[in-house]
Structures are given as C-alpha cells and as structure tokens.
ROTORLO-959154 format. One line per 2 residues: number of its first residue (from 1); their letters; for each residue x, y, z of C-alpha. Coordinates in nm, 4 decimals, padded with zeros to 6 digits, always signed. Example, Ala and Ser with C-alpha at 12.3 -4.5 7.8 and 13.67 -1.06 7.14 Angstrom:
2
1	as	+01.2300 -00.4500 +00.7800  +01.3670 -00.1060 +00.7140
//
This chain:
465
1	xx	+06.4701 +03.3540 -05.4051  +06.3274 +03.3126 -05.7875
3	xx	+06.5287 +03.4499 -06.0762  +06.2530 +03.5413 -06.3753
5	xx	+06.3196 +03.6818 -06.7130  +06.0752 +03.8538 -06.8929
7	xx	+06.0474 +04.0888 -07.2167  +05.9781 +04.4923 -07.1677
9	xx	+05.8327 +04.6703 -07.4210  +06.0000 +04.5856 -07.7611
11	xx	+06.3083 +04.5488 -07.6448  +06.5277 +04.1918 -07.6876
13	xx	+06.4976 +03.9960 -07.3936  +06.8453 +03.9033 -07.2646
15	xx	+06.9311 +03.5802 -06.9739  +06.8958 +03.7042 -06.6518
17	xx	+07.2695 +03.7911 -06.5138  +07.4244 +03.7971 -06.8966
19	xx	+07.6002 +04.0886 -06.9759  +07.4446 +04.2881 -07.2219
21	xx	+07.6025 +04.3826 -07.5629  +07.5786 +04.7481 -07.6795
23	xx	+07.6790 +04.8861 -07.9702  +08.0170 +05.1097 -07.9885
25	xx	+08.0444 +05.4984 -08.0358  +08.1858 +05.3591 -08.4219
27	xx	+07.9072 +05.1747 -08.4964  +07.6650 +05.4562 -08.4129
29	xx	+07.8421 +05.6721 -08.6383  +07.8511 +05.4174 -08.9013
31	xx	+07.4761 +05.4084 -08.8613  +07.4720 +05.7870 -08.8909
33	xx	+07.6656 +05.7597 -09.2250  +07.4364 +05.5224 -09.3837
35	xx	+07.1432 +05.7374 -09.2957  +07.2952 +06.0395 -09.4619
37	xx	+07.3674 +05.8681 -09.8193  +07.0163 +05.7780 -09.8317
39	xx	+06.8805 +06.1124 -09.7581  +06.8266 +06.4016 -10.0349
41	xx	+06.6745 +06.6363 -09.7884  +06.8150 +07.0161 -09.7832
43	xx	+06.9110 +06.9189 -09.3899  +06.9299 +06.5768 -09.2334
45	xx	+06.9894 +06.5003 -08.8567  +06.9994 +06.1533 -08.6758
47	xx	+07.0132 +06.0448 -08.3409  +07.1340 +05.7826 -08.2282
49	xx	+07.0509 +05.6108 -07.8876  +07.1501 +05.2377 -07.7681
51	xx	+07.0319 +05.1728 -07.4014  +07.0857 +04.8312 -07.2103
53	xx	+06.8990 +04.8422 -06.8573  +06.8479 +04.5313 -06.5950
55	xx	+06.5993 +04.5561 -06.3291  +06.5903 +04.3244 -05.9927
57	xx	+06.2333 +04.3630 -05.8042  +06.1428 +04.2522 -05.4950
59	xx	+05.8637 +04.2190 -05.2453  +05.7683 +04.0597 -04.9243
61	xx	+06.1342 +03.9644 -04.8341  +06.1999 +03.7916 -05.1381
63	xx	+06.3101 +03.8434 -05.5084  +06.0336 +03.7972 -05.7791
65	xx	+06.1674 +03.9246 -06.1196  +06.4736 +03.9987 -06.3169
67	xx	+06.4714 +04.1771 -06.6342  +06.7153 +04.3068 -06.8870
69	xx	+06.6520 +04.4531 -07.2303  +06.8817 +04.6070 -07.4951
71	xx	+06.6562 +04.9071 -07.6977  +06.8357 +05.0805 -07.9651
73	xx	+06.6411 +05.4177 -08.1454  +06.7249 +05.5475 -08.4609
75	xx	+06.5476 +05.9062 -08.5081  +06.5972 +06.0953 -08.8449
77	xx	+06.4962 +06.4349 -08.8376  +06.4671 +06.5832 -09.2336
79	xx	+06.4480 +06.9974 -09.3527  +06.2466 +07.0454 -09.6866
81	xx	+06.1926 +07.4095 -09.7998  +06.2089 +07.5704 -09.4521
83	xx	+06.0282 +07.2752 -09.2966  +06.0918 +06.9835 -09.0849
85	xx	+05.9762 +06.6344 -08.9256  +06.1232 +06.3538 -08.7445
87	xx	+06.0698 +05.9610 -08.8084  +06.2095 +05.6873 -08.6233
89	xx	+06.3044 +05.3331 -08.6668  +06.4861 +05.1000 -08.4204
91	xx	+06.6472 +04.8209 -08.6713  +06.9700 +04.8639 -08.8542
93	xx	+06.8855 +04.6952 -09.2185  +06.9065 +04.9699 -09.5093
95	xx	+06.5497 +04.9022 -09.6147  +06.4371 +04.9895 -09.2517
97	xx	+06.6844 +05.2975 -09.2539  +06.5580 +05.4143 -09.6295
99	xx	+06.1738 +05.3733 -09.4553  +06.2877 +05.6368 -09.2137
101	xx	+06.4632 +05.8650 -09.3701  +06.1483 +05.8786 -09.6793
103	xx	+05.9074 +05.8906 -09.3953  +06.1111 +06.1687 -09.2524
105	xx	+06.1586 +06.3721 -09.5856  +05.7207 +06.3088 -09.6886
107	xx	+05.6215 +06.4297 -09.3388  +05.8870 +06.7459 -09.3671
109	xx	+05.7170 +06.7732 -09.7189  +05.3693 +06.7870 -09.5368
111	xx	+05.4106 +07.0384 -09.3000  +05.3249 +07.3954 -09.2928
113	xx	+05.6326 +07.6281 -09.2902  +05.8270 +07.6601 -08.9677
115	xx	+05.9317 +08.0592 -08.9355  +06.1144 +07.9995 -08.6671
117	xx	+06.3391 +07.7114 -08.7665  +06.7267 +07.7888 -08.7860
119	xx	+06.9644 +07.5974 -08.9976  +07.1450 +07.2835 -08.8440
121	xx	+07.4292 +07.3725 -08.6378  +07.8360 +07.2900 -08.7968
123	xx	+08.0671 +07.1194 -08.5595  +08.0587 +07.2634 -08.1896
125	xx	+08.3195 +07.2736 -07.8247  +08.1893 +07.0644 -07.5751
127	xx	+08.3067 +07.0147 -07.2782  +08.4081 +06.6507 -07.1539
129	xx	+08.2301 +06.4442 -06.9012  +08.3079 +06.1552 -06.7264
131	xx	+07.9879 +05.9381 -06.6625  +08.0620 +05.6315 -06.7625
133	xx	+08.1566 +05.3718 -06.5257  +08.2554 +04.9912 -06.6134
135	xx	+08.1601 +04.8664 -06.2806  +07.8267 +04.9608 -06.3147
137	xx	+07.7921 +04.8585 -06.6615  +07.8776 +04.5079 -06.5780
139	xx	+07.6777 +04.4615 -06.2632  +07.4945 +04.1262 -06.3363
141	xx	+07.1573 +03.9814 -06.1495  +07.3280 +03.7648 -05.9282
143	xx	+07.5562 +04.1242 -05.8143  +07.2330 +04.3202 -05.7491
145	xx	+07.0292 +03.9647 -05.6256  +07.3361 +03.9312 -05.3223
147	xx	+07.2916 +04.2738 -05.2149  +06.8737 +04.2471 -05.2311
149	xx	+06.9131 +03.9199 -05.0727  +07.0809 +04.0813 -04.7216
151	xx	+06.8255 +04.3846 -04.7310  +06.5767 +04.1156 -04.7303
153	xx	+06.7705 +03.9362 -04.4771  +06.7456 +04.2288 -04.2361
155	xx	+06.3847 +04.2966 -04.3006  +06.3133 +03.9842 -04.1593
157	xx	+06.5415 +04.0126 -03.8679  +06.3474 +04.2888 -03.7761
159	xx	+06.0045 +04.1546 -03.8298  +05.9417 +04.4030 -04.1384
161	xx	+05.8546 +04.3440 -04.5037  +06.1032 +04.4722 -04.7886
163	xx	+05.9794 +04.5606 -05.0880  +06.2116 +04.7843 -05.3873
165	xx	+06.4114 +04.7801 -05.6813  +06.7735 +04.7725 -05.7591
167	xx	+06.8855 +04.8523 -06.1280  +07.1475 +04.9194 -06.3575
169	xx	+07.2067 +05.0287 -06.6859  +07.4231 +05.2085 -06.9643
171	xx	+07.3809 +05.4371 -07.2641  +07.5567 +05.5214 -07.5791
173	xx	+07.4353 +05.8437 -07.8095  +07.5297 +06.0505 -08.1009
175	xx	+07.3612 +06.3355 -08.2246  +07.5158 +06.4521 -08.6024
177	xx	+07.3888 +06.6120 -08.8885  +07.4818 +06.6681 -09.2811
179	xx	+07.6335 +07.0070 -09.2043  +07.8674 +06.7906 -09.0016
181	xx	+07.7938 +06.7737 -08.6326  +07.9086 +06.4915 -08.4781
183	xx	+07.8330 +06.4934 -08.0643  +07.8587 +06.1518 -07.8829
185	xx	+07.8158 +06.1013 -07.5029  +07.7887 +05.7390 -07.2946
187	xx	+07.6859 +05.7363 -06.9278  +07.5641 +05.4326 -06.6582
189	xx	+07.3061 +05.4205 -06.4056  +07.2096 +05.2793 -06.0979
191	xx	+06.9618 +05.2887 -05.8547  +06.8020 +05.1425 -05.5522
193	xx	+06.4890 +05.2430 -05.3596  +06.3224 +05.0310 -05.1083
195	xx	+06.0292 +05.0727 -04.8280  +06.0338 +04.8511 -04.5238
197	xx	+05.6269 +04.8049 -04.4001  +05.5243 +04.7115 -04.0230
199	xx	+05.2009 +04.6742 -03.9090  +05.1090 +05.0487 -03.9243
201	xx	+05.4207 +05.1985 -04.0403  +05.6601 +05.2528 -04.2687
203	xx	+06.0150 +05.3191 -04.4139  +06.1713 +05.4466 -04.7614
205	xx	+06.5075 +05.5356 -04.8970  +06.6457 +05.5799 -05.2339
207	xx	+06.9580 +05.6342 -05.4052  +07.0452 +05.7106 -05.7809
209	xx	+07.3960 +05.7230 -05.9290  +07.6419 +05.6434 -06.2674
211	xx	+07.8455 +05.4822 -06.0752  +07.7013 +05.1747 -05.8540
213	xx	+08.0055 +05.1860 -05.5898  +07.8010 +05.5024 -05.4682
215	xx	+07.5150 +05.3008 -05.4173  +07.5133 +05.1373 -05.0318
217	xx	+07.2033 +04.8867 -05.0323  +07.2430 +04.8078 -04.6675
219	xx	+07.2692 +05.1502 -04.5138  +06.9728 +05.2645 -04.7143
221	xx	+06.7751 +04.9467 -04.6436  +06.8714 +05.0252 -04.2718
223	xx	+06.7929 +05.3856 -04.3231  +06.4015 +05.2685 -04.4371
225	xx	+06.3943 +05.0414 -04.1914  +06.4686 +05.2403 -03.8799
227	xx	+06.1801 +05.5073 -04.0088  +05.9347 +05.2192 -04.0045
229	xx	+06.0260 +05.1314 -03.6343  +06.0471 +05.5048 -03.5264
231	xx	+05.7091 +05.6020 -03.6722  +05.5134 +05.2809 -03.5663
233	xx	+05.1831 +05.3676 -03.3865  +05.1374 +05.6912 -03.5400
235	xx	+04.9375 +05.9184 -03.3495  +04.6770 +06.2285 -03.4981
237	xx	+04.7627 +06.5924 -03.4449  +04.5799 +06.8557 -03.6415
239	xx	+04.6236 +06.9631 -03.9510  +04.7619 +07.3345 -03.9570
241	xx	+05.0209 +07.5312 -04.0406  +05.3704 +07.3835 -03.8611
243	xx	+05.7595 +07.4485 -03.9174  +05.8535 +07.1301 -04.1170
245	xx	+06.2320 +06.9841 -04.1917  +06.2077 +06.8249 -04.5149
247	xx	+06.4830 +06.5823 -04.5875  +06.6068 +06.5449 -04.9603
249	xx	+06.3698 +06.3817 -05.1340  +06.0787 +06.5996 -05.0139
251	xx	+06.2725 +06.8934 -05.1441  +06.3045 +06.7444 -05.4766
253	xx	+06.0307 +06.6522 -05.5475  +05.8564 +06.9846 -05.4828
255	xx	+06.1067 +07.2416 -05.6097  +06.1367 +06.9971 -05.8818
257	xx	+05.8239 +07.1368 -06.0334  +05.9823 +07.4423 -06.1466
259	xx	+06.2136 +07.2840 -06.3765  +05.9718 +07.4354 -06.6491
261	xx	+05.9286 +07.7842 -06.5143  +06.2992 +07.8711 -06.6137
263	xx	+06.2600 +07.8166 -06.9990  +06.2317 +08.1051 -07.1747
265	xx	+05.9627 +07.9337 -07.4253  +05.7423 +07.9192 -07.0616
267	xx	+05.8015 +08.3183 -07.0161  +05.7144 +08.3739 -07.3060
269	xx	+05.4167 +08.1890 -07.3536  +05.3174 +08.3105 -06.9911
271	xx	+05.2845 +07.9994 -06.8643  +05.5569 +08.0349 -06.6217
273	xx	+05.5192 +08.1431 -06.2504  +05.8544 +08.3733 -06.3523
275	xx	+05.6767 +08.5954 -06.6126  +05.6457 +08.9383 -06.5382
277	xx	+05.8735 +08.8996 -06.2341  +06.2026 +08.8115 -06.3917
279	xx	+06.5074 +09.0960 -06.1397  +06.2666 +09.1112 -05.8951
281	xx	+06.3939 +08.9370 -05.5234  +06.0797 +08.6404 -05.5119
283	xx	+06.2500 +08.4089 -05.2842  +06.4702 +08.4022 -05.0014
285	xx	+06.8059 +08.5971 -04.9465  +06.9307 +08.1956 -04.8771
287	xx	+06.8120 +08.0614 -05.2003  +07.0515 +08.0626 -05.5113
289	xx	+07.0106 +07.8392 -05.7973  +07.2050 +07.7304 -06.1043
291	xx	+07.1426 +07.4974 -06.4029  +07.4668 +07.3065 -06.4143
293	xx	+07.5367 +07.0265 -06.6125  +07.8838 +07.0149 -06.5174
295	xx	+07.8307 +06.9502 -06.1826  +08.0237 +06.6588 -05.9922
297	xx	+07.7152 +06.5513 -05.9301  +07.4590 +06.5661 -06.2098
299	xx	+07.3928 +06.2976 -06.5353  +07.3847 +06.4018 -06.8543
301	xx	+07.5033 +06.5185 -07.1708  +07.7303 +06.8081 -07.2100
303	xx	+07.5192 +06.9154 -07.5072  +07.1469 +07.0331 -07.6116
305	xx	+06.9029 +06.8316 -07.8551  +07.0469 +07.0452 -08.1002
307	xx	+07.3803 +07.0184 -08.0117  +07.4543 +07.3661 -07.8712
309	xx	+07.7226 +07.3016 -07.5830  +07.5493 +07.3234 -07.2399
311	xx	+07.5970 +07.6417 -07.0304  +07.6300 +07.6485 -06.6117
313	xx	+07.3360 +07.9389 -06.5457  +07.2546 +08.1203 -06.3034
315	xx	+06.8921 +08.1389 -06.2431  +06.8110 +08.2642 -05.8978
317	xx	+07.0867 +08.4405 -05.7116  +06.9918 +08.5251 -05.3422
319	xx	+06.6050 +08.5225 -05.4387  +06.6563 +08.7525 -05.6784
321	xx	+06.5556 +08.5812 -06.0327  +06.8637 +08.6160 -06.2815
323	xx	+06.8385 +08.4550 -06.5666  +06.6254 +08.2252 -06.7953
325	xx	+06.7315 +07.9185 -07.0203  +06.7318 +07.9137 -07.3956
327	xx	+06.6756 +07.6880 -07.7032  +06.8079 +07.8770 -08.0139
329	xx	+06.4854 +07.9905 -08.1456  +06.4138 +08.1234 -07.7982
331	xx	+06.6593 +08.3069 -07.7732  +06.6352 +08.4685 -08.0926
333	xx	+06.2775 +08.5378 -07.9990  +06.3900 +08.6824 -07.7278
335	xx	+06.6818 +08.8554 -07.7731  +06.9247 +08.5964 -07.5819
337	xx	+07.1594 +08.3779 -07.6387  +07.1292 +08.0333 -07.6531
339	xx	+07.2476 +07.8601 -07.3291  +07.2550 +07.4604 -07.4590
341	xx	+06.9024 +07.4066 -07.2858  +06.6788 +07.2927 -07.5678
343	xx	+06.5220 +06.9664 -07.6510  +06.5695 +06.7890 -08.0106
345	xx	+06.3316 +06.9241 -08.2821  +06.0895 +06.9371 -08.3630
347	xx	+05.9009 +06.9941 -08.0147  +05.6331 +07.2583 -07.8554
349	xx	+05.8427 +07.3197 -07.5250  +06.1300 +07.4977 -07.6657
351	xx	+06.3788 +07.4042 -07.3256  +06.3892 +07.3581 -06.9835
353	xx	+06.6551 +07.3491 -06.6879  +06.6910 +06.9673 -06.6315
355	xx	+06.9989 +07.0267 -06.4391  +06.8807 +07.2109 -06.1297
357	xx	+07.1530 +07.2799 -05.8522  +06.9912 +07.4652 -05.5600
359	xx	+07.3157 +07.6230 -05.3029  +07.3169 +07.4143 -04.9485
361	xx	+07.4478 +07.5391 -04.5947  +07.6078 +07.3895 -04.3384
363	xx	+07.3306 +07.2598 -04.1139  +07.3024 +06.8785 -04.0584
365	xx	+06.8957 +06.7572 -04.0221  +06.9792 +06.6729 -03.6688
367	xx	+07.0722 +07.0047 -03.6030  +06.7187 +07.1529 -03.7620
369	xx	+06.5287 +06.9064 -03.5604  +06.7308 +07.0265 -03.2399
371	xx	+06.6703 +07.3824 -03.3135  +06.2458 +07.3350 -03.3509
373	xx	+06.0640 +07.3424 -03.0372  +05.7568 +07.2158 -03.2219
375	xx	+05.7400 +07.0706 -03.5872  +05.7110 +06.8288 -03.8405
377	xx	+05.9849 +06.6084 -04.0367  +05.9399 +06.4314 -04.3295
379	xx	+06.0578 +06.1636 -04.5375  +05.9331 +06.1959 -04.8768
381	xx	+05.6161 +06.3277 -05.0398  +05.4216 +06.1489 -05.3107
383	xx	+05.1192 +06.1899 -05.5798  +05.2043 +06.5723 -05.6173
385	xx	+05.0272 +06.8037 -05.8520  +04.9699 +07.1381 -05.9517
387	xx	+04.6691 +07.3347 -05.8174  +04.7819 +07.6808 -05.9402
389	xx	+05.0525 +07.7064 -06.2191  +05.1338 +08.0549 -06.1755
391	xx	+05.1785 +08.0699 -05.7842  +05.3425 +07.7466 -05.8166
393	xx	+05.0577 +07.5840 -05.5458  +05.1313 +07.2372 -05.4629
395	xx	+04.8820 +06.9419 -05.3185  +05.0092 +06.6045 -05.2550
397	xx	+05.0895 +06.3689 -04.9797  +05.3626 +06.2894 -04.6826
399	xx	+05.4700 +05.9126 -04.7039  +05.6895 +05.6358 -04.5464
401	xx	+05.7935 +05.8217 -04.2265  +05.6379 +06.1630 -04.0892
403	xx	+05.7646 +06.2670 -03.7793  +05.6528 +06.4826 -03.4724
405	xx	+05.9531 +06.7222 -03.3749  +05.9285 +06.8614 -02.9732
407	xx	+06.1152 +07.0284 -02.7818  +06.4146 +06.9686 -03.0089
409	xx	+06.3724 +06.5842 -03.0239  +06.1607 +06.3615 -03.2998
411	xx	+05.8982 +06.2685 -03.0197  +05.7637 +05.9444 -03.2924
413	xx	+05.5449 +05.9346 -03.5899  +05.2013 +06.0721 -03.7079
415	xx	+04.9342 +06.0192 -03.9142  +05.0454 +06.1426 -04.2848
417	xx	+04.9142 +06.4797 -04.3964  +04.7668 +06.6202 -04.7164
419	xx	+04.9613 +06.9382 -04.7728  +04.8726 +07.2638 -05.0311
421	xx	+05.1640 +07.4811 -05.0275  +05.2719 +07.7471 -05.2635
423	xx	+05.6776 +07.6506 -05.3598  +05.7594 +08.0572 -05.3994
425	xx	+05.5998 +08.1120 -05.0551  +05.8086 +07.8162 -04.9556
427	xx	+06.1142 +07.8992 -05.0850  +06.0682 +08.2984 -04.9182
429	xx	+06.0737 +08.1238 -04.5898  +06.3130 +07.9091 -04.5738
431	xx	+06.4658 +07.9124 -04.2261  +06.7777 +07.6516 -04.2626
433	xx	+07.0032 +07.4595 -04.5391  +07.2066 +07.1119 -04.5374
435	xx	+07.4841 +07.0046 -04.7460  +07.3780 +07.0055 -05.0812
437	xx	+07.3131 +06.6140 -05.2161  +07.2087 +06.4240 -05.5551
439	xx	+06.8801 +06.3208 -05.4224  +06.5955 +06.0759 -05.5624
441	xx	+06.2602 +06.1277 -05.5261  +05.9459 +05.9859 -05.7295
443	xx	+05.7651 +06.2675 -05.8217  +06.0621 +06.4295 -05.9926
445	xx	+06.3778 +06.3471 -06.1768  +06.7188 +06.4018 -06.0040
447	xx	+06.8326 +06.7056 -05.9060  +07.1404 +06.8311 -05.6250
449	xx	+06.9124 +06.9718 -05.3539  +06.9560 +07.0392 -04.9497
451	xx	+06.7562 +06.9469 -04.6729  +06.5722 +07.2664 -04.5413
453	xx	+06.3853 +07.3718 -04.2704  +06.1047 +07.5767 -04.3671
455	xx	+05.8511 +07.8146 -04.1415  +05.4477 +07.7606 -04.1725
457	xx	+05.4527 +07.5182 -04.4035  +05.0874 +07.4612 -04.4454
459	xx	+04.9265 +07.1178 -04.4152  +04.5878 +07.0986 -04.5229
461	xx	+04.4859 +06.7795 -04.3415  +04.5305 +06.4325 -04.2212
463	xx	+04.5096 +06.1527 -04.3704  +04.3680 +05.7819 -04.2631
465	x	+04.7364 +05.6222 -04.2432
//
C-alpha cells in the first residue's frame, strides 16, 4: 500500500504518521493578550482556533494518500462608535497581529451603524464538556493504514472494491474579549466511511465520533459490504408512493435540512417553514425534538459565537412546535431570551440549532422490515436539495443499498429512486422509531437521529442504477 504526503490548503504539511503539535489552551490566551494591547477599539474580541487533522484515503483495495495539516486562525473582531468588523490572520508575529487588529478597527470604521449590535458580553457559566480524547488525538497513519489495510483485505476476499476515508483530528479554541470573556473548549474527531462496489451494486457505512475507540472499521466495512452482496442484480419496480424504513443516515440527512427553520432570525425573516405556525401540532404525536448540546452524544462547544452558555431546547414536543432558538439580538427583536444558539459576529443568519436531538423508540430496523408487507428500505440518500423552502419539499437520490421489503422479509435490491418528499408531511406520518443514534450522513452534519418507518413516502422515479 503507498503512504503519500501532500499539503491542503495553507496549512503546514506534516510527515505522514508524525504526531502533530498544537498549541496549548495558555498559548491561545497569550495570543489573545497580545491582540488586546494592540487594539484601541471601544470593544475588541478574538478567536482563537488551532486545528490539526490527518486524512487516510483509499480506493480500489488499496491506500493512495495520507495527509496531515496543522491550521491555526486568528480572527479579531473590533467595535468603533456602535459599529463592528472582523479581520483575520493565521501567523503569530506582532506585525501580523497589529495588521489584524488595524484592519479590524478601519473596516469597523467603514461600516454603516449596526442598530442592533449589543455590547460584548463580561465573563459567563458554562457548563463542562468532556470531548477530548488522547487516543484519538494520537492516532498516527500507520494506526488508521492497519485498520484500512484489513477492510481492504476483506473487500478482496469477497471479490468487491473498497473505496473510503478514515480520519482523525483535534481542536483547541478560545473565544475572549476586552470586557473580559475568556471561553476555551478542545475536542477530537474521527471518522470512517467506506462503500464496497460489485459489478452492479453497492455498499456504504459511516461512522463519526471524538473518541476513535467508538469507531469499528471492520464491522462497518462488513456492514457496506454485505449491502453490496444483498442488493446485487437490482431489479425495476415502479416508482410510486411506498412505506419506506429509512435507516440513520437517510434520516439525517433529510430532517437535517431543518436545522435553519428553528432560528428565530429565519421566523422572522419568514424564511422558515415554522413561521406563522409556531403552537400549532405540524408533525406527529411521535415526534419530539430538542437542541441539546449537552447530549452524551453530540460535539461541540458548550458556548455560542458570542459566548452566551448553550441552552438544551425544546423545539418540537409531540408535533406540537415549542420553541425557537436565539442569538442575542434575536431575541431582543423578538422578545426572547437568548438560548446560546448564535454564530460569531458579525453574520446575516443570526443562529441556528446545530445540535438537533430527535426522541427514538424502541423498535429495532428488523422489526420495521418484519412488520411491512410491502416496502422499501434504504441505506442512505445523496445530492439532496430544496424544491420548496416553506413546505420543506425535498428531491434527491437513494444510494449504496435500496432494498425491496415483502411480506416482512428484504426480498433483494432495486434500481435506486429519485424521491420529492415534503419533510413536515414526512415527519406527520411517521409510523415507527429505533433507538436514537449519532449518525453520519453526507448531505448533513451530525445529528442523534432514529431509524423510522414512514407511510407513503413518495418516490418520484427510478433511476438507471
């Protein structure tokens, strides 16, 4: 198998299976510091972000790249007479540091008045998280290249073709200000996805965690491999209207659209497919959602781009829409209060629920297939997009293992379909849950979703493969 290193962006190219240096939570403070003596702006905010991530690719049953990089971004936001601007920099020396912050301070100096800026928040409660984990951290090439190197192994075995990624990464942030915020938070990720091809078929899985030890390469590899033998020779049924099981992944990355609709900047604006309907029962009695940061099984930081402290909401409680998120000048708009949602100034999108935690049951997908006399499973979805924003209509693509359902059995795969489906018809008709999971899609980012089994899900028609 070949070992390559290569250079990403601007980032610093580091040896393949090194272990990448990052900078400490001191020495992005100490960064912070520096920026503040050189600023004379009424308000001054910096954040801080060093990143190391390592990537090992692969394809036709062998490895043919690794990659690491170290990025580090330095981001000075400045306040000048009731106005405000951001400038960035990504070295250290104090002449690159005095660029920013002047380039901050001129464009704050050239902008028109912001009425709806608030001053910079003092010292705030957060809650602790623990996302951090060493082992993934210091997961080297030749770690991620032994565990590729058996997937590949077992494609071949079974006369299939592997092709994925496995990666692995860690951040350090701080977010502080002159009126003396100081919020720091440090995570890791990992990841795997790969699709197994035959001749006319095909397999995927995927997996996304902080800590690698979550992370089995070999059961999903086995996972996308099995699809691809199950749904070889796919035969055509019509297209049509069918009760469908969608495993994780498909659920993500559709209900992942409306990660937007719960801001209260979208309501507002009436660009959300909530406005106008907010305490009125839209969905099913089984669906109950929550924006949850805290949750065992969500990334992120305990805190806002402003540093408000994130807050577990409750946005849909059995179908019945409950609550929206806020950014501080939302809510004050609005008449809320700020729930930690909002992204780092200044920005045209005020906040959105990047957290989403949808409630689960107890049915397993082997159970919904057993309990459908005549339906479709599927794997994952892919090249999704928005036909109508405010009836949340879908179009996109099944991929990498559709499956005909009979008579309470999978009876083998089909052709893929081309679906249009509205997600709040969806969502009203949703027949059966599974155990709630962190689940990785591509169309979406992470979210903890259930498998669900949902009635006349409406597939538009077939397509060639």
């Amino acid at each position: 198998m070949t070992a390559v290193t290569t250079r990403r962006r601007n980032a610093r190219a580091v040896p393949a299976g090194a272990k990448v240096p990052s900078l400490s939570a001191s020495d992005l403070m100490r960064i912070a510091e520096r920026v503040f003596k050189l600023s004379d702006a009424d308000e001054t905010e910096v954040e801080v972000d060093a990143t190391t991530d390592a990537l090992t690719r692969f394809a036709n049953n062998t490895i043919h790249q690794h990659v690491a990089e170290e990025v580090l971004s330095i981001s000075v936001r400045a306040v000048i007479d009731g106005r405000t601007a951001r400038a960035t920099t990504n070295k250290t020396d104090e002449e690159s540091l005095r660029r920013a912050v002047a380039a901050a301070i001129s464009l704050a100096r050239n902008e028109p008045e912001s009425p709806d800026l608030l001053p910079m928040l003092r010292q705030q409660k957060c809650a602790k998280v623990a996302r951090f984990f060493a082992v993934t951290a210091e997961t080297t090439a030749q770690d991620r290249a032994r565990a590729v190197k058996r997937v590949c192994q077992l494609a071949e075995k079974r006369k299939q073709t592997a092709a994925g990624i496995f990666s692995s990464g860690s951040m350090q942030s701080l977010l502080a200000n002159s009126k003396g915020l100081f919020a720091q938070h440090q995570q890791t990720r990992s990841e795997f996805s790969v699709t197994m091809l035959e001749q006319n078929s095909s397999g995927w899985a995927k997996s996304n965690s902080p800590d690698i030890r979550n992370i089995d390469p070999d059961e999903l590899a086995d996972r996308a491999s099995r699809k691809a033998s199950d749904s070889r020779d796919p035969r055509e049924i019509p297209a049509g209207h069918y009760t469908t099981i969608l495993e994780p992944p498909a659920v993500l990355d559709l209900v992942g659209f409306l990660f937007y609709d719960f801001a209260g900047t979208a309501v507002h604006d009436k660009r959300s497919c909530f406005t106008g309907r907010m305490g009125k029962k839209l969905l099913g009695e089984n669906v109950t959602v929550w924006d949850d940061v805290y949750h065992p099984l969500q990334t992120g930081a305990p805190y806002d781009g402003e540093g408000v402290p994130r807050q577990k909401v409750t946005l849909v409680d059995r179908g019945v829409l409950k609550n929206l998120v806020y950014a501080r000048a939302t809510a004050k708009k609005m008449k809320a209060k700020p729930t930690g949602h909002g992204f780092s100034l200044p920005n045209e999108y005020g906040e959105a629920s990047m957290n989403l935690v949808f409630a689960g049951g107890d049915h397993s997908v082997d159970e919904m297939v057993r309990s459908t006399e005549r339906g479709i499973l599927i794997t994952r979805l892919w090249y999704i997009r928005e036909v109508d924003p405010y009836e949340k209509i879908l179009t996109g693509m099944t991929r990498d293992g559709t499956f005909l359902v009979e008579n309470g059995k999978v009876a083998g795969g089909i052709r893929n379909f081309r679906f249009n489906q509205s997600i709040l018809e969806m969502l009203s008709k949703v027949e059966m849950l599974g155990h709630p999971v962190r689940s990785a899609g591509e169309e979406s980012f992470e979210m903890v979703v259930p498998p669900m089994k949902i009635r006349d899900f409406h597939f538009s028609e077939v397509t060639k493969f």
